[in-house]
C-alpha positions as CSV (number, residue, x, y, z in Angstrom):
1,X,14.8,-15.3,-1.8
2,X,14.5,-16.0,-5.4
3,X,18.1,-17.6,-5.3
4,X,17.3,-20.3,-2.9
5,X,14.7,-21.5,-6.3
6,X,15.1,-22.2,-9.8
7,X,12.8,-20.0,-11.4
8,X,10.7,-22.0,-14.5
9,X,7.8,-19.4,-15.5
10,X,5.9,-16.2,-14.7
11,X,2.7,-16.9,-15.9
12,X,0.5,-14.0,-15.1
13,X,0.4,-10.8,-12.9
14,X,-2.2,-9.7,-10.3
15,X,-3.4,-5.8,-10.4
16,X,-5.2,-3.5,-8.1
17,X,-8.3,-1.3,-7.9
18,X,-9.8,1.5,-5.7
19,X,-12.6,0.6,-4.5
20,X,-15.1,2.8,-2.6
21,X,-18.0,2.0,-0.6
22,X,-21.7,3.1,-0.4
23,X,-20.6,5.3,2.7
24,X,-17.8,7.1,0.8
25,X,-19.2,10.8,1.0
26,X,-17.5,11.6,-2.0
27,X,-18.9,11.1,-5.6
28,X,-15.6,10.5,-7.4
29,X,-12.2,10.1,-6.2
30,X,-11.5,13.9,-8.4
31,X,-13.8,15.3,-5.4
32,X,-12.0,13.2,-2.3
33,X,-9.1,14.7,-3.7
34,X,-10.0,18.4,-3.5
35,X,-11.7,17.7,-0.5
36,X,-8.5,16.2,1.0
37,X,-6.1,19.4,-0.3
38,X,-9.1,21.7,1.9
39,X,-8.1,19.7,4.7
40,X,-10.4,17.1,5.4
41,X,-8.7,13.6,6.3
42,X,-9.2,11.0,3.8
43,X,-8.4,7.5,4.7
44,X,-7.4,4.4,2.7
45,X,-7.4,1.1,4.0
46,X,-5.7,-2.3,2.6
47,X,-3.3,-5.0,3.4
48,X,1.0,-4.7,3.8
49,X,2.7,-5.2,0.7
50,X,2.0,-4.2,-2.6
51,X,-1.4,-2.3,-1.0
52,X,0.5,-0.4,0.7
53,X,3.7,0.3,-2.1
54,X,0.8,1.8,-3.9
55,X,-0.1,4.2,-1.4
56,X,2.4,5.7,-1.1
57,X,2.6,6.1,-4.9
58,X,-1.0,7.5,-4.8
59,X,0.9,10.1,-2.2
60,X,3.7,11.2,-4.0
61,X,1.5,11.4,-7.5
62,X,-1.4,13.3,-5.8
63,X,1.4,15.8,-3.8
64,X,-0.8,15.0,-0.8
65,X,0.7,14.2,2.7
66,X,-0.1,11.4,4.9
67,X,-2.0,14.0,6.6
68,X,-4.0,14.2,4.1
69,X,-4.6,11.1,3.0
70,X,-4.3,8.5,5.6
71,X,-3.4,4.5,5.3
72,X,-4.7,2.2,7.7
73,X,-3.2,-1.4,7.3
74,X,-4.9,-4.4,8.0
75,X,-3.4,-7.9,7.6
76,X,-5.7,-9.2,4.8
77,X,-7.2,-7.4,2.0
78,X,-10.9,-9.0,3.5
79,X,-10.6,-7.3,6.8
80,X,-10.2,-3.9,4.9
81,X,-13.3,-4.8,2.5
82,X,-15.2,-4.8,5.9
83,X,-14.1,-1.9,7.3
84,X,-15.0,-0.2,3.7
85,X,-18.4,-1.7,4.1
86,X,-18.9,-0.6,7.6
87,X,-18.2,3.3,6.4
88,X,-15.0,3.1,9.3
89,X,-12.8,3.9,5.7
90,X,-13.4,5.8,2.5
91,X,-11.4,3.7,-0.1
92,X,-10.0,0.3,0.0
93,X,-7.1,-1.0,-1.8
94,X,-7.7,-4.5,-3.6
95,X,-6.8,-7.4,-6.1
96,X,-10.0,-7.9,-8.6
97,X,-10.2,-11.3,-7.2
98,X,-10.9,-10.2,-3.5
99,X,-13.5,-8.2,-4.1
100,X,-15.8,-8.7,-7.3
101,X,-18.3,-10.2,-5.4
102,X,-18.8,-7.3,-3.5
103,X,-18.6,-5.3,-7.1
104,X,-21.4,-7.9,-8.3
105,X,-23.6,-7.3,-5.7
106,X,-23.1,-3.5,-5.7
107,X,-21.7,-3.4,-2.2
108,X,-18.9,-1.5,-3.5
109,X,-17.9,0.3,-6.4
110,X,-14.3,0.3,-8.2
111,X,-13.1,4.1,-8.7
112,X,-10.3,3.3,-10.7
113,X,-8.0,0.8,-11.9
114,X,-4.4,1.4,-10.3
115,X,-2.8,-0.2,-13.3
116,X,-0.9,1.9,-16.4
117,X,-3.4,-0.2,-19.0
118,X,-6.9,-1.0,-18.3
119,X,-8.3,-4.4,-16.8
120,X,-10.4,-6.3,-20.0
121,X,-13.8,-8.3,-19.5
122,X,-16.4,-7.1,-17.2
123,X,-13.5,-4.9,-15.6
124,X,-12.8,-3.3,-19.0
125,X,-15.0,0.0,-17.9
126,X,-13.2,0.7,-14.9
127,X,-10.8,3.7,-15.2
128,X,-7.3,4.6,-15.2
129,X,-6.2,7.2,-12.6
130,X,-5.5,9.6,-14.9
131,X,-8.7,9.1,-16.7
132,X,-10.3,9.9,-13.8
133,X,-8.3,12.5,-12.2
134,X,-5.4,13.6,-13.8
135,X,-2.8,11.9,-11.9
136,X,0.0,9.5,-13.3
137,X,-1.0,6.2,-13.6
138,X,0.5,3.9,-10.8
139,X,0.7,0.1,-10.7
140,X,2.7,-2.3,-8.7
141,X,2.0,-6.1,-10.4
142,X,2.4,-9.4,-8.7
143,X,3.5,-11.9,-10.5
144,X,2.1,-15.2,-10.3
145,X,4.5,-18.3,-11.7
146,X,5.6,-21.2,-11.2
147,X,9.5,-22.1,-9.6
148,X,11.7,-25.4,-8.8
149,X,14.1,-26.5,-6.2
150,X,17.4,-24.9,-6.5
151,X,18.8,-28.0,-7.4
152,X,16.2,-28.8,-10.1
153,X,19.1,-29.5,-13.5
154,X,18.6,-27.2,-16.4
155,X,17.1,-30.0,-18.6
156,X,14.1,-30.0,-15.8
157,X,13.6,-26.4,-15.9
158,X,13.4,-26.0,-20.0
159,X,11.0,-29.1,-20.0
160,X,8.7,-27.0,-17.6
161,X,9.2,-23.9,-18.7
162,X,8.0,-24.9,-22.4
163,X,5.5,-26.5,-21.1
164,X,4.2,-24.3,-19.0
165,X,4.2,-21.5,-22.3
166,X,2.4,-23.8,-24.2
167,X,-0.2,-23.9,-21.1
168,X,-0.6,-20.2,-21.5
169,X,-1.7,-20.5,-24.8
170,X,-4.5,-22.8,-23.8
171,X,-8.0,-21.8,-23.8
172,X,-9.2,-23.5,-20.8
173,X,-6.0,-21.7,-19.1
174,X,-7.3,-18.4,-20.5
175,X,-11.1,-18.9,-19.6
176,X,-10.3,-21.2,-16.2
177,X,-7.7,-19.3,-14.7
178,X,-6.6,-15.5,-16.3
179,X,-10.4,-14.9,-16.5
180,X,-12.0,-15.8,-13.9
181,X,-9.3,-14.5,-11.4
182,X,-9.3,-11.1,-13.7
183,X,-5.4,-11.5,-13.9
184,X,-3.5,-10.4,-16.7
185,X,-1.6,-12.5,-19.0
186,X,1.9,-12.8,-18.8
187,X,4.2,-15.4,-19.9
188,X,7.6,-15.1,-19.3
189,X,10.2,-18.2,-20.1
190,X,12.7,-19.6,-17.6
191,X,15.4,-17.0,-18.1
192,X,13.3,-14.1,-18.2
193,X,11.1,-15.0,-15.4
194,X,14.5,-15.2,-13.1
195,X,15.4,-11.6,-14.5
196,X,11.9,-10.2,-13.7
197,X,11.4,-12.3,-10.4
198,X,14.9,-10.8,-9.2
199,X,13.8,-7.5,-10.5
200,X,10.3,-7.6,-8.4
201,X,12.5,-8.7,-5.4
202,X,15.0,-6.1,-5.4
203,X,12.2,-3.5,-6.0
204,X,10.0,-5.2,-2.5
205,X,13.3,-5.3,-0.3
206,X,14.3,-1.5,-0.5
207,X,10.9,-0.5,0.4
């Protein structure tokens, strides 16, 4: 629980994409769609989590059942990358990180950015959902930041906190770390990374 820390910065947040394999008998996801409201059973793979919180936001944007459109939960992102490769799944739900190896080497193919802007750099082509289909955009972030002991004294976490935003601003931090993990940036001082860590939390525990 974020109370048993002393929140210093939120430094970045991790998105998602759809990802489909060479196996995927459908050409876009607007045609797995259709195909899933005729009746045929569409399955999505990907880990617990966030993977799965945007699932069922794919469901209720779509207004396809579980039926329909099928989740099959692994425990690590990887393990559902290798069912997608295999053909035992049509889409997979991932982090850009996890999987643009497999992008690089055209093993698989990103559908569409589950975000409600669009990735930049070499993910900047991918598309929204509603670019592609219609749909709402859906997104469900993870930050990535940095907290303290609960007992860590206020002075501590302001000396950290500002130093921390003036990492942020670095270019090697931009290049070294938000790039080449294809995060997106987000700095967010000591007291509004507590209000948007407590936020997040609140949001995971009533799922």
């Amino acid at each position: 629980r974020i109370e048993n820390f002393r929140p210093i910065a939120v430094m970045a947040v991790d998105r998602h994409l759809l990802l489909k394999g060479k196996k995927t008998p459908y050409a876009d996801l607007k045609e797995a769609l259709e195909a899933a409201k005729a009746g045929e059973k569409i399955t999505i793979g990907g880990s617990k989590g966030e993977d799965y919180r945007l699932y069922e936001m794919f469901l209720d944007v779509s207004g396809l059942s579980d039926k329909q459109l099928t989740y099959i939960m692994y425990d690590a992102t990887s393990d559902a990358i290798t069912s997608l490769l295999g053909g035992h799944i049509d889409y997979c739900i991932s982090k850009p990180a996890s999987s643009i190896q497999y992008m690089e080497s055209n093993d698989v193919e990103a559908e569409v950015a589950l975000a409600k802007e669009p990735f930049g750099g070499s993910l900047g082509d991918i598309p929204l959902l509603s670019q592609a289909t219609g749909l709402e955009d859906i997104e469900a972030p993870i930050w990535r930041g940095v907290v303290g002991p609960a007992s860590m004294p206020d002075e501590a976490v302001k000396f950290w906190s500002d130093l921390l935003g003036q990492v942020s601003e670095t270019e090697a931090w931009k290049t070294d770390y938000i790039e080449k993990n294809h995060l997106t940036p987000l700095y967010l001082p000591a007291e509004e990374a507590e209000t948007y860590m407590k936020d997040y939390e609140k949001t995971i525990l009533a799922q």
